[in-house]
C-alpha atoms as a printed R data frame, in Angstrom:
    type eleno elety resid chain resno        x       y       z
1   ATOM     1    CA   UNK     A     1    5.377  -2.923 -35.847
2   ATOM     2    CA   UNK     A     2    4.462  -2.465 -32.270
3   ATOM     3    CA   UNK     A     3    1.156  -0.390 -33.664
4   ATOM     4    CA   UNK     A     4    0.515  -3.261 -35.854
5   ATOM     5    CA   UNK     A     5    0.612  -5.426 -32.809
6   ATOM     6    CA   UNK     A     6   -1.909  -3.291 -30.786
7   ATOM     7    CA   UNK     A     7   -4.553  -2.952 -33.411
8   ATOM     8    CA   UNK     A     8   -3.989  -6.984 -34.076
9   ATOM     9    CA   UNK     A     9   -5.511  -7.728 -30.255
10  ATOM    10    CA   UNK     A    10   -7.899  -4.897 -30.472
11  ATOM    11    CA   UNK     A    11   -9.471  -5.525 -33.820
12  ATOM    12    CA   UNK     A    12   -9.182  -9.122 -33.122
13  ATOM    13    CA   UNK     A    13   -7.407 -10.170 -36.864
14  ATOM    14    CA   UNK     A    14   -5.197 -13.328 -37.178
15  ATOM    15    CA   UNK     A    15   -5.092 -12.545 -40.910
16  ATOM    16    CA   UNK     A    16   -2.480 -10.704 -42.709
17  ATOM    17    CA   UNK     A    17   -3.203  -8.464 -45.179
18  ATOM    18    CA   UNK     A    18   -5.939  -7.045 -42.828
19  ATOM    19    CA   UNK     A    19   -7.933  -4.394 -43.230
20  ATOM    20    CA   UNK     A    20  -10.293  -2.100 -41.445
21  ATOM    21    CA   UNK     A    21  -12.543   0.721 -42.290
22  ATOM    22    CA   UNK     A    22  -13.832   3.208 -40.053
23  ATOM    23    CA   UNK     A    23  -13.033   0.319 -37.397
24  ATOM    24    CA   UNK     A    24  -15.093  -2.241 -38.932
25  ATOM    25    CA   UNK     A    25  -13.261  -5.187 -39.931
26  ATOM    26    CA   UNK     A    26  -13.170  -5.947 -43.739
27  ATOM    27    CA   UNK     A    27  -14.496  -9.233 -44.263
28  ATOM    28    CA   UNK     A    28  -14.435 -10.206 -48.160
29  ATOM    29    CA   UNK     A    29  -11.941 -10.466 -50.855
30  ATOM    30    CA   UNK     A    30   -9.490  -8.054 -50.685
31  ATOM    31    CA   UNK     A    31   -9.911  -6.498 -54.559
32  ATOM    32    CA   UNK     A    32  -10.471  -2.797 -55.576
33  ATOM    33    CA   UNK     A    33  -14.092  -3.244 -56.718
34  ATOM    34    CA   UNK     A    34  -15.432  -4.615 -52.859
35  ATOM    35    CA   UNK     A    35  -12.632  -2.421 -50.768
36  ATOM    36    CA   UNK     A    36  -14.220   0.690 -52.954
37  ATOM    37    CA   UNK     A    37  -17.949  -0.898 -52.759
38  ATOM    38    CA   UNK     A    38  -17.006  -1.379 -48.700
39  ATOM    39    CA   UNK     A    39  -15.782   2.139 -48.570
40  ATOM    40    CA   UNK     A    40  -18.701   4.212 -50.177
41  ATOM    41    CA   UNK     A    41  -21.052   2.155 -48.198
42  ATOM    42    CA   UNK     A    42  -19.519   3.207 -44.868
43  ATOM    43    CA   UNK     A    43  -21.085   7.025 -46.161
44  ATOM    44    CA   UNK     A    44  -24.116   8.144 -44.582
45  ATOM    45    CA   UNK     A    45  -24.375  10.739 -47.662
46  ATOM    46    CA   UNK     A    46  -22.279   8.971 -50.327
47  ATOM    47    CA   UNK     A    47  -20.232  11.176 -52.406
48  ATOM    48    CA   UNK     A    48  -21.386  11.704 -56.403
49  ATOM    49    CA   UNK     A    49  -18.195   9.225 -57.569
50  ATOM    50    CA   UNK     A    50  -19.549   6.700 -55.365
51  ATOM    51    CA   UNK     A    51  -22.826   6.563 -56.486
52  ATOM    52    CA   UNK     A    52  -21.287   7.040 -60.136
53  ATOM    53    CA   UNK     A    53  -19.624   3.844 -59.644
54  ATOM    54    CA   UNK     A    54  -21.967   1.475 -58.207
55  ATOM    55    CA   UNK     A    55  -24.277   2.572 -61.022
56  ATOM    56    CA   UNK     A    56  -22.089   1.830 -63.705
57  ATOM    57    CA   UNK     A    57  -21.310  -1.783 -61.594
58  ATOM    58    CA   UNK     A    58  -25.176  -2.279 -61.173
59  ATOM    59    CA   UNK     A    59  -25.084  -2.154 -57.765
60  ATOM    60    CA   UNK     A    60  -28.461  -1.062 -56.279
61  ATOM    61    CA   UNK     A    61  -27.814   2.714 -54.254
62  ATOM    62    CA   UNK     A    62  -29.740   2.551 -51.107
63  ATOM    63    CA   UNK     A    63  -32.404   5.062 -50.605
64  ATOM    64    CA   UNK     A    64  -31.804   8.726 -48.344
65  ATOM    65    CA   UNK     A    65  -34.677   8.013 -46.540
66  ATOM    66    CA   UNK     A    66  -34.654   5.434 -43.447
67  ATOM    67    CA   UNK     A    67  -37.801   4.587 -41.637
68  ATOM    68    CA   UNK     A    68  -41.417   4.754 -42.119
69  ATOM    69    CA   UNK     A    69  -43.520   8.389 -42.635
70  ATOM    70    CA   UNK     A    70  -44.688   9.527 -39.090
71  ATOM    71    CA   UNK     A    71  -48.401   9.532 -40.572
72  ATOM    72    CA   UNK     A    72  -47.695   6.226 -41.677
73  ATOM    73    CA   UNK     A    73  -46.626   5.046 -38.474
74  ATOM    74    CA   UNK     A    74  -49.378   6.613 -36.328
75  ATOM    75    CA   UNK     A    75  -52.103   5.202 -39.033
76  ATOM    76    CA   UNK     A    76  -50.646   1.887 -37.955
77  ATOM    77    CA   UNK     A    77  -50.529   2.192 -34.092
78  ATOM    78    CA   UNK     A    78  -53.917   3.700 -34.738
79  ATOM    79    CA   UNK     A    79  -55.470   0.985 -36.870
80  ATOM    80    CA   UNK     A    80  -53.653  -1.811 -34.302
81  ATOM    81    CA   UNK     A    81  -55.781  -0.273 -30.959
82  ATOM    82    CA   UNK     A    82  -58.946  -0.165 -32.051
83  ATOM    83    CA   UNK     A    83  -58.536  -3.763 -33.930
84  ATOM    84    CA   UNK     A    84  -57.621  -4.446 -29.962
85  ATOM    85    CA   UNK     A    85  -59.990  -2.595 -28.547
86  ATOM    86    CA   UNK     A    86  -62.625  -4.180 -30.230
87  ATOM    87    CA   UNK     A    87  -61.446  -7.181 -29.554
88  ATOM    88    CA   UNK     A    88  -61.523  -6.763 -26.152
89  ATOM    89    CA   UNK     A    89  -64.864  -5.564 -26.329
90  ATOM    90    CA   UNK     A    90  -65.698  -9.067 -28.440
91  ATOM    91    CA   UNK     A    91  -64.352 -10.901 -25.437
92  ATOM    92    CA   UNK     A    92  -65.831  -9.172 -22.781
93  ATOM    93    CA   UNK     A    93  -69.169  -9.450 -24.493
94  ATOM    94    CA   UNK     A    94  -68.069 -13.529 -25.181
95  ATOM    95    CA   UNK     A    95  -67.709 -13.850 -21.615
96  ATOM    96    CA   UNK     A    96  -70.679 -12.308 -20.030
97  ATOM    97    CA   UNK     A    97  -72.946 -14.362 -22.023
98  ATOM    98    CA   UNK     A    98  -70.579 -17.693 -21.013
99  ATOM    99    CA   UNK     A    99  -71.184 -16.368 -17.021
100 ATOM   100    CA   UNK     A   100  -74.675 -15.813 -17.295
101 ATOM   101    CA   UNK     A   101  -74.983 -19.669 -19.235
102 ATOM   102    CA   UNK     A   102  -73.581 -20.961 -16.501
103 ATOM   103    CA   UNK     A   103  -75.236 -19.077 -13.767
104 ATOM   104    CA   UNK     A   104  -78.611 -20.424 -15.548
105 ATOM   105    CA   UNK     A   105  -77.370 -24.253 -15.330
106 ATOM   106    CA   UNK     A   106  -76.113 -23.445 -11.701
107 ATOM   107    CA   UNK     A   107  -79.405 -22.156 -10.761
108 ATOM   108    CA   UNK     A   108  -80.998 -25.300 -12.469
109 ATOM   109    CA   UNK     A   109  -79.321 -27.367 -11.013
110 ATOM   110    CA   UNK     A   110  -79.859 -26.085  -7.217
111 ATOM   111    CA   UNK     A   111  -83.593 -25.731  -8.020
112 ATOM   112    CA   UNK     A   112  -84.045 -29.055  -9.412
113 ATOM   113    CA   UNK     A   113  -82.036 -30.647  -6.038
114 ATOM   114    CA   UNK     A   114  -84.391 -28.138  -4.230
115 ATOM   115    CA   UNK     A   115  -87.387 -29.724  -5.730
116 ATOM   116    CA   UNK     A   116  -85.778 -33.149  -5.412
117 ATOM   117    CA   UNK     A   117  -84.941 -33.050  -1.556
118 ATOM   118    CA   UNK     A   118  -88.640 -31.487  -0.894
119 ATOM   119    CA   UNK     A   119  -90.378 -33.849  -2.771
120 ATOM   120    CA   UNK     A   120  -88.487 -36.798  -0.859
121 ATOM   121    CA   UNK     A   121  -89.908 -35.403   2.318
122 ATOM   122    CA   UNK     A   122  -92.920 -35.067   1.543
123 ATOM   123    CA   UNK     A   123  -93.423 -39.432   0.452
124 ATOM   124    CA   UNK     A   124  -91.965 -39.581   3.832
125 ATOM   125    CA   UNK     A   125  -94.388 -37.428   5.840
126 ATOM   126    CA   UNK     A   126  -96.902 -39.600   3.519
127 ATOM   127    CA   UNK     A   127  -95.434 -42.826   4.678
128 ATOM   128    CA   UNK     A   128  -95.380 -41.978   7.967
129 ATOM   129    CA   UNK     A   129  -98.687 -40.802   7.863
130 ATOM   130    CA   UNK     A   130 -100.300 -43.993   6.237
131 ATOM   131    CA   UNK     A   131  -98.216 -46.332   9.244
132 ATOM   132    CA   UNK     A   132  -99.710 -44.172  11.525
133 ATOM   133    CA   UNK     A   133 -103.561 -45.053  10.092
């Protein structure tokens, strides 16, 4: 009883009947089929009868193999740097033109106040020149 009792404030169950598996709580309804079902799936290489059994329930046997082919993977990291390398390169290119557009209206502009601030100057020197006659 006292073992009961420990395992009740480790595992954490207010329920009786409880049960665990390999440490795992058993959530579900407590019948043969999903205690069995919840027991072969806890495999990492089921046994033959478990595999025998889900087929005959038509319940769908996970594959062996876990992951993604290393040439698959490194076709993918592959395929996702250069898609980001070029479009870096697209951006770079996008921005130089966008500096040198606005270096052009920039350099517009300060010529055309140039031109502006000399040709007020010059009606000046004009006017003075004409009060002067």
């Amino acid at each position: 009883m006292e073992e009961n009792y420990k395992q009740w404030h480790e595992l954490g169950i207010h329920l009786v009947p409880m049960l665990t598996i390999n440490g795992e709580i058993f959530e579900g309804q407590l019948n043969p089929d999903n205690v069995f079902e919840a027991i072969c799936a806890g495999y990492i290489d089921m046994p033959k009868g478990c595999k025998k059994w889900l087929e005959k329930e038509g319940i769908e046997i996970p594959d062996d193999q876990k992951g993604v082919e290393s040439s698959t993977l490194f076709l993918i990291v592959g395929v996702l740097v250069l898609a980001n390398f070029f479009l870096v390169l697209v951006y770079r290119n996008y921005l130089q033109k966008e500096i040198k557009n606005d270096m052009k209206i920039q350099v517009s502009s300060a010529v055309s106040q140039y031109v502006a601030l000399s040709q007020i100057k010059e009606l000046e020197t004009d006017k003075t020149l004409d009060s002067i006659e």
